[in-house]
C-alpha positions, 0 to 999 in steps of 0.5 A: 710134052710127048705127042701120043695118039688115044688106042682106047678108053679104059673101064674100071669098076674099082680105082683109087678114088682119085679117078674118080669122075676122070677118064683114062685111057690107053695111049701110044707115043708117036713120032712127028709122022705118026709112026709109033714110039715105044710102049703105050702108056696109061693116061687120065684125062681131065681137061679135053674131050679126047677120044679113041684116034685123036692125036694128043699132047702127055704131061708126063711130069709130076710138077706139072701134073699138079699144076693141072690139077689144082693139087699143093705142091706137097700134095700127092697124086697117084697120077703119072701121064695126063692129057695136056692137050689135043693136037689139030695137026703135026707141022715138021720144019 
């Protein structure tokens, strides 16, 4: 799991149409404080009512991807980062 904050929606009029009905959007990794990690990533979102600000859980994990998305295990799906989950708050110990 990585910890990711939503930068913004993404918009396209054609995709492949596994997206379809799905969100995207453009998401930055962040460290346990908020401080930016690494590149942005896109990512889809089929379970949560993410939007712009909010803090996330990624799946970035091909198995578990599929998981979420009711996809065979010798399915394929052209999806690679997926929100997991949204996060309330970040406690460091």
């Amino acid at each position: 799991m990585i910890l990711a904050k939503v930068i913004a929606p993404v918009v396209s009029t054609v995709k492949h149409p596994s997206y379809d009905g799905l969100k995207l959007f453009v998401v930055q990794p962040i460290d346990e404080k908020g401080a930016p990690l690494g590149k942005s990533l896109l990512a889809v979102d089929r379970i949560t009512s993410a939007g712009e600000g909010d803090t996330v859980l990624l799946l970035k994990e091909g198995t578990g991807v599929r998981q979420l998305f009711g996809i065979p295990r010798e399915g394929k799906l052209p999806i690679q980062v997926c929100i997991a989950g949204i996060v309330d708050s970040v406690t460091s110990s």
